[in-house]
KOLMAR-817970 format. One line per 8 residues: number of its first residue (from 1); their letters; for each residue x, y, z of N, C-alpha, C. Coordinates in steps of 0.1 Angstrom, whole numbers, plus 5000, padded with zeros to 4 digits. Layout:
BEGIN
NUM) A) X Y Z X Y Z X Y Z; ...
***
This chain:
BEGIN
1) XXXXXXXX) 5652 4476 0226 5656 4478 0239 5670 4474 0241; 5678 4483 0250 5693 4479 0249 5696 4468 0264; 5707 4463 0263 5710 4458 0276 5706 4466 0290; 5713 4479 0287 5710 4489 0298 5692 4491 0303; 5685 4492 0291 5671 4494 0293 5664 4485 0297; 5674 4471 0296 5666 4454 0305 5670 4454 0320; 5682 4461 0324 5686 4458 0339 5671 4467 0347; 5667 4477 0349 5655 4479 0359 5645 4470 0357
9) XXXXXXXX) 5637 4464 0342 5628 4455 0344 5633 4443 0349; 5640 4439 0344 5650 4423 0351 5646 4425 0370; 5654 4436 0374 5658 4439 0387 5638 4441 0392; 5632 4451 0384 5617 4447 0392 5609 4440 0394; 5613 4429 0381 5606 4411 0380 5611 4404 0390; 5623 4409 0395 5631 4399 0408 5627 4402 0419; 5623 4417 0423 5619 4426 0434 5606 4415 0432; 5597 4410 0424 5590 4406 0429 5585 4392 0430
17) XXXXXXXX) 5590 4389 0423 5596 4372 0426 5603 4371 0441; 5612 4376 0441 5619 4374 0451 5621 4382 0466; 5610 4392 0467 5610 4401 0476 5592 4400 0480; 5585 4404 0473 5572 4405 0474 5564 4389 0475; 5564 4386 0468 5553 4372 0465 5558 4360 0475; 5570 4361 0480 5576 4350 0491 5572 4357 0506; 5570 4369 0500 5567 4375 0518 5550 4380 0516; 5542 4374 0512 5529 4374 0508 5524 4384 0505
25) XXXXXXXX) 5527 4389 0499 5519 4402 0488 5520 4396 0475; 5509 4388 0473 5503 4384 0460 5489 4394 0456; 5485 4404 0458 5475 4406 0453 5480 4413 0440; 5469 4408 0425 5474 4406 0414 5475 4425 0415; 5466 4429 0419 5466 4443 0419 5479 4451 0420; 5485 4449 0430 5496 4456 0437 5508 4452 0431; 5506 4441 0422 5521 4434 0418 5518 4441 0405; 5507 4440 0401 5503 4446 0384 5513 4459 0387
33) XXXXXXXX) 5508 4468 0397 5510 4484 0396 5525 4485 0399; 5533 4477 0410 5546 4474 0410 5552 4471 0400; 5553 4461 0391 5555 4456 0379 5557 4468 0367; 5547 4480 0370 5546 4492 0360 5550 4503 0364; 5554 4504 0378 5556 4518 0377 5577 4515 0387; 5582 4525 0374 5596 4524 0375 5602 4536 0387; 5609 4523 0397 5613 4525 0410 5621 4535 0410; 5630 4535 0398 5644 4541 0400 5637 4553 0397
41) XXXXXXXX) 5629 4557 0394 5625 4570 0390 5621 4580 0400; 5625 4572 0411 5624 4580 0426 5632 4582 0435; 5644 4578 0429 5654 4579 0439 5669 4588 0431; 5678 4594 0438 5692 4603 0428 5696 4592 0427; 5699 4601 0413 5712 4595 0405 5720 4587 0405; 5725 4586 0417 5736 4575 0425 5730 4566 0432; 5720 4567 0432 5709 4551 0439 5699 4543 0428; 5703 4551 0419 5691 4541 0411 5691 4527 0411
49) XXXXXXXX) 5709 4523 0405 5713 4506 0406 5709 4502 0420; 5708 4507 0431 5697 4502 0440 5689 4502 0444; 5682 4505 0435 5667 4510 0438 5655 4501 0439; 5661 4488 0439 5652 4474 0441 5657 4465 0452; 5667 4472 0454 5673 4458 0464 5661 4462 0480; 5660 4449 0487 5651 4449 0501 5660 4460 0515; 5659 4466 0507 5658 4478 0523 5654 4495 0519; 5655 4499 0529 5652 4517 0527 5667 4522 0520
57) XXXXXXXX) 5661 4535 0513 5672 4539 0507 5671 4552 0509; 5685 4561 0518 5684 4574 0522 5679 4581 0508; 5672 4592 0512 5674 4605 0500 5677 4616 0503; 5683 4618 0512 5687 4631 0523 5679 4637 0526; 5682 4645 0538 5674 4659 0547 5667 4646 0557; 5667 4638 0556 5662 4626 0565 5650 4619 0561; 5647 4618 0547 5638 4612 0542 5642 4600 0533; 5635 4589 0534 5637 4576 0530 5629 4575 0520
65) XXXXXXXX) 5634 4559 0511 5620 4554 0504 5621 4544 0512; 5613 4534 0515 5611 4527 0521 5611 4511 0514; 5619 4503 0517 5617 4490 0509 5607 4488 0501; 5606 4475 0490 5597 4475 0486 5589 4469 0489; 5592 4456 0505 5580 4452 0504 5577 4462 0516; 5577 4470 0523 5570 4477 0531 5556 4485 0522; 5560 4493 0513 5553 4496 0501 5540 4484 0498; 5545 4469 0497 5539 4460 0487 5524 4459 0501
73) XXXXXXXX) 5533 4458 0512 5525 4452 0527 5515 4467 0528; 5517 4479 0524 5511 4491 0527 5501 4489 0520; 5503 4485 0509 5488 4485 0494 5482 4476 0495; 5487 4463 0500 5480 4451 0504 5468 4454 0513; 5478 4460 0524 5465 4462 0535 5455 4471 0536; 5459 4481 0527 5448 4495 0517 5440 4490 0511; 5447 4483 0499 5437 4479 0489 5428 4494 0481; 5435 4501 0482 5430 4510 0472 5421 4508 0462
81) XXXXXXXX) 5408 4511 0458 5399 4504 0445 5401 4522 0438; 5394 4513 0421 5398 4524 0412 5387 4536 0414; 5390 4549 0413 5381 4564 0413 5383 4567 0428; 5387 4554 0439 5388 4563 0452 5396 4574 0458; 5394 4583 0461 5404 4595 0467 5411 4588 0475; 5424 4588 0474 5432 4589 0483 5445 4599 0484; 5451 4601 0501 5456 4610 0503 5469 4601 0504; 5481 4603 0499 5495 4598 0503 5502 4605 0508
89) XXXXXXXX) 5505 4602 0517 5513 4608 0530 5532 4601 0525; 5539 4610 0518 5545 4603 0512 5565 4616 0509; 5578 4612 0515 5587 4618 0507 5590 4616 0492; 5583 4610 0490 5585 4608 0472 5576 4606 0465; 5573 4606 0454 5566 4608 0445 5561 4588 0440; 5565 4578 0450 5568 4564 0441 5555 4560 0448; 5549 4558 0462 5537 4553 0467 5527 4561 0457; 5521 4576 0457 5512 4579 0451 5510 4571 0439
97) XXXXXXXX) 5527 4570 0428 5525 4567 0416 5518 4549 0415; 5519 4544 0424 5514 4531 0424 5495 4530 0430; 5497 4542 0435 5481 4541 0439 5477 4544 0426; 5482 4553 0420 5477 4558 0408 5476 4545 0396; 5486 4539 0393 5483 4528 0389 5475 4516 0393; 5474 4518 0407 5459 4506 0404 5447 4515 0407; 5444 4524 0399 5436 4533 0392 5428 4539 0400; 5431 4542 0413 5427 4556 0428 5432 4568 0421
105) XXXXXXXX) 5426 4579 0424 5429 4590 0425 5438 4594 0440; 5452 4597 0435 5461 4600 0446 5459 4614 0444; 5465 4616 0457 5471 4638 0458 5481 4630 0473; 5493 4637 0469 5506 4635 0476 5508 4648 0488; 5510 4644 0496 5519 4653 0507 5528 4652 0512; 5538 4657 0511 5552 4653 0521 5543 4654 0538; 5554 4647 0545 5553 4645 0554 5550 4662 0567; 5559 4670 0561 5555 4681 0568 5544 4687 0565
113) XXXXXXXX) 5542 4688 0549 5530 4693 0548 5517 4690 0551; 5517 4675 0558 5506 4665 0563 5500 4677 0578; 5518 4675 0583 5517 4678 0603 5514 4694 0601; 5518 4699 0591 5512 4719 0587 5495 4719 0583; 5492 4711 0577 5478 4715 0572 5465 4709 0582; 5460 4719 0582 5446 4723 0587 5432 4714 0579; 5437 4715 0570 5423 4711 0564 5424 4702 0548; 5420 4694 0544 5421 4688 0530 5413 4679 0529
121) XXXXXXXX) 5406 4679 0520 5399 4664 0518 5388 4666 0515; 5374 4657 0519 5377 4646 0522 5385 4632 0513; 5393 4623 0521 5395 4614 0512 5393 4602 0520; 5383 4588 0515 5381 4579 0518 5389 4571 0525; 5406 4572 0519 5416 4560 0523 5430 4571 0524; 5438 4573 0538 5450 4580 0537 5458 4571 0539; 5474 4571 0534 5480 4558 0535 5493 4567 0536; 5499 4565 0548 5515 4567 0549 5522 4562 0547
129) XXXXXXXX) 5532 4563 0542 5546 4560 0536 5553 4559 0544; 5557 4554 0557 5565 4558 0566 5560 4553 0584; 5568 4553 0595 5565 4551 0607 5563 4564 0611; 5547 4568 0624 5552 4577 0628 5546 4573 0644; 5554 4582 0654 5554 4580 0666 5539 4585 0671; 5532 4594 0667 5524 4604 0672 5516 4607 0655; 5506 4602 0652 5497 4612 0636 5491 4622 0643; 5492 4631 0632 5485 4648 0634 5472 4645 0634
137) XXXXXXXX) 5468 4657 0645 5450 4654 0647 5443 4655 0633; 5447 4664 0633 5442 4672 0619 5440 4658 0608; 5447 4648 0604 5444 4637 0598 5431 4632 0598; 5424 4632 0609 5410 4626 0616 5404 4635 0606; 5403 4647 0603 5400 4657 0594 5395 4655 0584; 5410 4649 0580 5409 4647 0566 5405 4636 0557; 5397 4623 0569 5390 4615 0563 5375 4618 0558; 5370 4608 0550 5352 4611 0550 5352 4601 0559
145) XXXXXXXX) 5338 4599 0561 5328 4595 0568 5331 4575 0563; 5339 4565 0571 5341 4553 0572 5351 4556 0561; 5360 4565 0563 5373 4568 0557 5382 4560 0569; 5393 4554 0556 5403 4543 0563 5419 4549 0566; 5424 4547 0576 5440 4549 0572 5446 4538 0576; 5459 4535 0565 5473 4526 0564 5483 4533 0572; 5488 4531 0579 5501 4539 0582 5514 4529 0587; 5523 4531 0593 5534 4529 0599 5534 4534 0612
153) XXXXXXXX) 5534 4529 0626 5538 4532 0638 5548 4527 0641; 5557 4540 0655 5572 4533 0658 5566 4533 0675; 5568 4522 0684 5568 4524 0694 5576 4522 0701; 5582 4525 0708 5594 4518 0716 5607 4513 0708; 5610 4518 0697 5618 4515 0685 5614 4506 0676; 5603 4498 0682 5596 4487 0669 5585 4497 0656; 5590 4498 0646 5579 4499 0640 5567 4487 0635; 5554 4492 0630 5546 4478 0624 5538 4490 0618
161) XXXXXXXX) 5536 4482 0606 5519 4484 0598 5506 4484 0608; 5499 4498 0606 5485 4498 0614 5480 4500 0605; 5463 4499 0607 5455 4504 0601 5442 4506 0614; 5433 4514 0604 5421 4522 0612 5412 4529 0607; 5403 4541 0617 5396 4549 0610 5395 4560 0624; 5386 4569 0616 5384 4581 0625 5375 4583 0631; 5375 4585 0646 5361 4586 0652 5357 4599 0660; 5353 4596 0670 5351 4613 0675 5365 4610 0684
169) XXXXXXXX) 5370 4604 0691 5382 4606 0701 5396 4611 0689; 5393 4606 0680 5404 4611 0667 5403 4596 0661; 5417 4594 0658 5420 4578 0650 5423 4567 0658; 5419 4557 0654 5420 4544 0665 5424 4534 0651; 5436 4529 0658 5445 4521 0649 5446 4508 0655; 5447 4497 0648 5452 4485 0650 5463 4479 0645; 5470 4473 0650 5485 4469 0646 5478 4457 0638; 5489 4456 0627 5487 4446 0618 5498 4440 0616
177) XXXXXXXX) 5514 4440 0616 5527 4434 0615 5532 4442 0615; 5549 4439 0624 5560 4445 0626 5564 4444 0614; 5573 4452 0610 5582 4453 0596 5590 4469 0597; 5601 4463 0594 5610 4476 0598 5605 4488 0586; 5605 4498 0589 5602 4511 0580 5609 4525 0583; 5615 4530 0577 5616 4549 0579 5610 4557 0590; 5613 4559 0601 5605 4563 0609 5603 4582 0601; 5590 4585 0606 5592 4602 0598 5594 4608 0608
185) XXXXXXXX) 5599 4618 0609 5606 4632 0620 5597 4641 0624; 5588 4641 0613 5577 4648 0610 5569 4646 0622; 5566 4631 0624 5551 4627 0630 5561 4618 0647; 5568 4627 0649 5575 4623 0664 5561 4629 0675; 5562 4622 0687 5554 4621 0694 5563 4638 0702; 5559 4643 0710 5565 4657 0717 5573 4649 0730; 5580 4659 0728 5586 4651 0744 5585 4652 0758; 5585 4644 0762 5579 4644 0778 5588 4642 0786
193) XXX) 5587 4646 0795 5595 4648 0815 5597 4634 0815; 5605 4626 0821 5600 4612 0827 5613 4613 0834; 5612 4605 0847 5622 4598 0856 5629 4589 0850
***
């Protein structure tokens, strides 16, 4: 291994020493799959050497990756177990790859393709990558039966980690912690009249 080939593991041992495990995402699970699956491999060319440091990192057209510990707090509160379907609501290819690593069956969607589709699934656990103002009905859809979702809500400019499930009114979410995140464009609420 060259010098060059030690700086990303160096930099993801620190991402988690120093990013994750101080802001409580110890579960051995999610650090294992962090730990293994390489960050930079999701971001251009000219972001890689940042591809660990604590904040979101543009990727253009207005999609983010999202820190890592937003990620670490997303899988924490999923908890994904191994063979479960899950759906990742996701601009990149780096959340699925970590469900996949702690051994779920992912299937990825970008964010538009989430708010365009009609129908997919069922999948036990959907987990977004992202804040969104307003989730597509159609999501309620795409759970099974005591199927869970992770997501990101922005309200009032705050975003936080929810979680939930689907019922007959649609999805009913609970706030779980503020933590800043990528809001998606995708999943904006419509806009309304107001005084």
């Amino acid at each position: 291994m060259t010098m060059l080939d030690e700086r990303p593991a160096s930099a993801r041992r620190a991402m988690i020493d120093s990013q994750l495990r101080v802001s409580g995402v110890n579960d051995p699970a999610v650090l294992a799959a962090m730990a293994s699956v390489a960050r930079e491999d999701f971001v251009p060319e000219g972001l890689k050497a940042q591809a660990y440091i604590d904040r979101a990192l543009p990727l253009g057209n207005g999609a983010a990756l999202a820190a890592p510990l937003v990620q670490g707090k997303l899988l924490t509160e999923a908890s994904p177990t191994a063979g479960e379907k899950v759906l990742v609501i996701s601009a990149t290819g780096y959340l699925a790859a970590l469900v996949t690593a702690m051994g779920a069956d992912a299937t990825q969607l970008t964010p538009a393709e989430a708010a365009a589709r009609k129908k997919a699934g069922p999948f036990s656990l959907i987990l977004i990558d992202g804040a969104a103002e307003e989730l597509p009905a159609s999501l309620a859809g795409m759970l099974a039966d005591g199927g869970r979702i992770v997501t990101g809500i922005v309200d009032k400019g705050v975003t936080r980690i929810a979680a939930g499930t689907a019922g007959p009114g649609g999805i009913a979410l609970l706030d779980i912690a503020d933590i800043g995140m990528p809001v998606l464009t995708e999943f904006a609420a419509p806009k309304r009249w107001s005084f």
